[in-house]
MARBA-3410 file (N, C-alpha, C, O; in Angstrom, 1 decimal):
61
11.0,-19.9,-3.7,10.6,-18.9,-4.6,11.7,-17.9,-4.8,12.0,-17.4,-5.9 ~ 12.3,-17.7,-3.7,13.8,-16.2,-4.0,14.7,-16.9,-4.4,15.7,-16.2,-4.5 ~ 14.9,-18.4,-4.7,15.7,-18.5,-5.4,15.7,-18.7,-7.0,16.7,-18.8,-7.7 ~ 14.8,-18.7,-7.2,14.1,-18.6,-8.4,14.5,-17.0,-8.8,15.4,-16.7,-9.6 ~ 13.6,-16.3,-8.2,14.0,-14.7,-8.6,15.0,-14.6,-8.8,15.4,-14.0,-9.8
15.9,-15.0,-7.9,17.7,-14.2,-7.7,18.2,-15.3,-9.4,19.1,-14.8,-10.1 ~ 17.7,-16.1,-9.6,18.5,-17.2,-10.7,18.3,-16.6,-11.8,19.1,-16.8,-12.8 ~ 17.0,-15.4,-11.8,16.5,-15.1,-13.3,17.3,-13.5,-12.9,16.6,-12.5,-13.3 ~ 18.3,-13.3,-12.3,19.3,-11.7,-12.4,18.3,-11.0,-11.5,18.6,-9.8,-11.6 ~ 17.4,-11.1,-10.8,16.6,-9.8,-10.1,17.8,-10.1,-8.6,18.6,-10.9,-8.2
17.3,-8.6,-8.5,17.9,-8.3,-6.7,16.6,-7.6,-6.4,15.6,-7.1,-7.1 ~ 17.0,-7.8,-4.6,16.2,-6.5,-3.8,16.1,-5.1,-4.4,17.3,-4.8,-4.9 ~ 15.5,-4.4,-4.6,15.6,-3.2,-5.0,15.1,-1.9,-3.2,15.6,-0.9,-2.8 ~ 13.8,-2.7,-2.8,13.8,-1.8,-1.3,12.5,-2.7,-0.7,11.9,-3.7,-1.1 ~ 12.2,-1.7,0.7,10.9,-2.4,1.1,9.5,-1.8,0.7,9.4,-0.6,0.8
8.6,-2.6,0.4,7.7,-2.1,0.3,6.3,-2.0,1.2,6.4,-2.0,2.4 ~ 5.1,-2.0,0.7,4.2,-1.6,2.0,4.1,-3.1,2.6,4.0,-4.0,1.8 ~ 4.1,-3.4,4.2,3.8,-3.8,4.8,5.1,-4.9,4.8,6.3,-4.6,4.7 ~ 4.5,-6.5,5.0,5.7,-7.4,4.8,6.2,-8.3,3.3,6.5,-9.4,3.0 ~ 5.9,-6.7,2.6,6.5,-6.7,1.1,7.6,-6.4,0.9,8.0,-5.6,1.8
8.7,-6.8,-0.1,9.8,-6.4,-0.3,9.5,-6.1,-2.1,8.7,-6.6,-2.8 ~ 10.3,-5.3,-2.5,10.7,-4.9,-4.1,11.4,-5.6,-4.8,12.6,-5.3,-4.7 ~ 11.2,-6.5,-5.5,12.4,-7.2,-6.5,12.4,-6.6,-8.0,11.4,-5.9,-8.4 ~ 13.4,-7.0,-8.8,13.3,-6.6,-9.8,14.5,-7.0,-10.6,15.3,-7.8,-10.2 ~ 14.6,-6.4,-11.7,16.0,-6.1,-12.5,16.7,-5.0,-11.7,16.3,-4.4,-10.8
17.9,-5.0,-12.3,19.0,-4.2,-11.4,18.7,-2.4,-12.1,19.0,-1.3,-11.8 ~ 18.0,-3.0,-13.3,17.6,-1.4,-13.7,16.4,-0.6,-13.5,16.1,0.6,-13.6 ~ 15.5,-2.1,-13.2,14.2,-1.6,-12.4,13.8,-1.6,-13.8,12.8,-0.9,-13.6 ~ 13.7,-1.8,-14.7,12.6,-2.1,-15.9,11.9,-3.2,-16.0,11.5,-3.4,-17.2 ~ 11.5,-4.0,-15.2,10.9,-5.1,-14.4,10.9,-5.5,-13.1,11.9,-6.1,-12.7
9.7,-5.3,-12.0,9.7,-5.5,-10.9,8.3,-5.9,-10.1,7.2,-6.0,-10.6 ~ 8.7,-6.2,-9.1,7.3,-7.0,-8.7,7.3,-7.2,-7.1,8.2,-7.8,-6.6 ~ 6.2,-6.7,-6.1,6.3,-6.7,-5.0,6.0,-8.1,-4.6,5.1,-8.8,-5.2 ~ 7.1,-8.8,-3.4,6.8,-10.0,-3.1,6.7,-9.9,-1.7,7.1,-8.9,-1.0 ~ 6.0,-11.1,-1.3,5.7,-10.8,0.4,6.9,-12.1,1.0,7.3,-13.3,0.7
7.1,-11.1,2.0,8.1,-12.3,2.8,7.8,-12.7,4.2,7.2,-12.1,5.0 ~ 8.4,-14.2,4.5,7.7,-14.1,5.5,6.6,-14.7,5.4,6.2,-14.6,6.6 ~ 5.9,-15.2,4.9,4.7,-15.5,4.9,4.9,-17.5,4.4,5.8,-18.0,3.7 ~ 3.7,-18.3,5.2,4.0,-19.8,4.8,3.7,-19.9,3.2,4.1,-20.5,2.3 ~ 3.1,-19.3,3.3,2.6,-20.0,1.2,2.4,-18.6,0.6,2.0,-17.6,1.2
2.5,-18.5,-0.7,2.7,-17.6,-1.8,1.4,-17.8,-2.4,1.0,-18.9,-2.6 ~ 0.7,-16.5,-2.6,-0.7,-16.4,-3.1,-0.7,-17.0,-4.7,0.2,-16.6,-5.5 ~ -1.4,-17.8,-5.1,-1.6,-18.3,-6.7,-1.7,-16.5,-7.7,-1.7,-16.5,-9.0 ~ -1.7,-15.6,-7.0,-2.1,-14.5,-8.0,-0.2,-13.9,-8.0,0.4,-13.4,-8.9 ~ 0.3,-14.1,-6.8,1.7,-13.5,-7.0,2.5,-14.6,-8.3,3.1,-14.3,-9.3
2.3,-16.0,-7.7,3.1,-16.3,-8.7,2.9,-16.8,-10.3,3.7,-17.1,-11.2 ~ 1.2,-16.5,-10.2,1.3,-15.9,-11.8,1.9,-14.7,-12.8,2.2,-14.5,-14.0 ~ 1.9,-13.7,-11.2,2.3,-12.3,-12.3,4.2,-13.0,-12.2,5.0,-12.7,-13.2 ~ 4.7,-13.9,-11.1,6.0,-13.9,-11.6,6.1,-14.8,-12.6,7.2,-14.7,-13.1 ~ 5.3,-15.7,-13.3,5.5,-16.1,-14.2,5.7,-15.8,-15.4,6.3,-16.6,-16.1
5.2,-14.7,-15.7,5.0,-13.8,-16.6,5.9,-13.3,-16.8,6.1,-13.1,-18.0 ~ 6.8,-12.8,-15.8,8.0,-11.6,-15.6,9.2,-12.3,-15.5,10.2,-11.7,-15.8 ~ 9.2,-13.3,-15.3,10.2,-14.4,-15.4,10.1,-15.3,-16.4,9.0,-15.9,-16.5 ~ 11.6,-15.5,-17.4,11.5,-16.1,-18.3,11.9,-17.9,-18.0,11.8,-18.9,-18.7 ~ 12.3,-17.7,-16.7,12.7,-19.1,-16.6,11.9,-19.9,-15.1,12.5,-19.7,-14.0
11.0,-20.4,-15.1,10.0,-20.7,-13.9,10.3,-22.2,-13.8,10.7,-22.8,-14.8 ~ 10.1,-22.9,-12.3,9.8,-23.9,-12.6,8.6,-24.5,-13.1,7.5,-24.2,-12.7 ~ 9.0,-25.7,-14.1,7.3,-26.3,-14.4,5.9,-26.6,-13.5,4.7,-26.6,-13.7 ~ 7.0,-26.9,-12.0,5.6,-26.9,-10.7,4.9,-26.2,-10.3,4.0,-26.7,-9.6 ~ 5.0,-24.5,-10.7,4.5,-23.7,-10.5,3.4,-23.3,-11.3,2.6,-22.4,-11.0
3.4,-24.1,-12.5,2.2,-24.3,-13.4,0.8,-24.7,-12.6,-0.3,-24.9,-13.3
END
């Protein structure tokens, strides 16, 4: 999945609550808390990255 993020120009931006981190645009006019660490990615996180990302893979459909 963070390679996905990093492919569509986001970086770290900071940490967030718990074992969240901050991603985003580098200007922060798009961002989105992701959890790290964790074995599988909730179906609700990677809808909102779908959204927010213009370039997804099709498997994540």
């Amino acid at each position: 999945m963070m390679k996905v993020v990093k492919e569509n120009g986001w970086v770290y931006l900071r940490d967030a609550k718990g074992s969240h981190e901050l991603w985003g645009l580098p200007d922060e006019s798009v961002k989105e808390s992701i959890p790290v660490g964790h074995r599988e990615t909730s179906a609700g996180i990677v809808g909102q990255l779908i959204k927010k990302l213009p370039n997804t893979p099709k498997n994540w459909r």
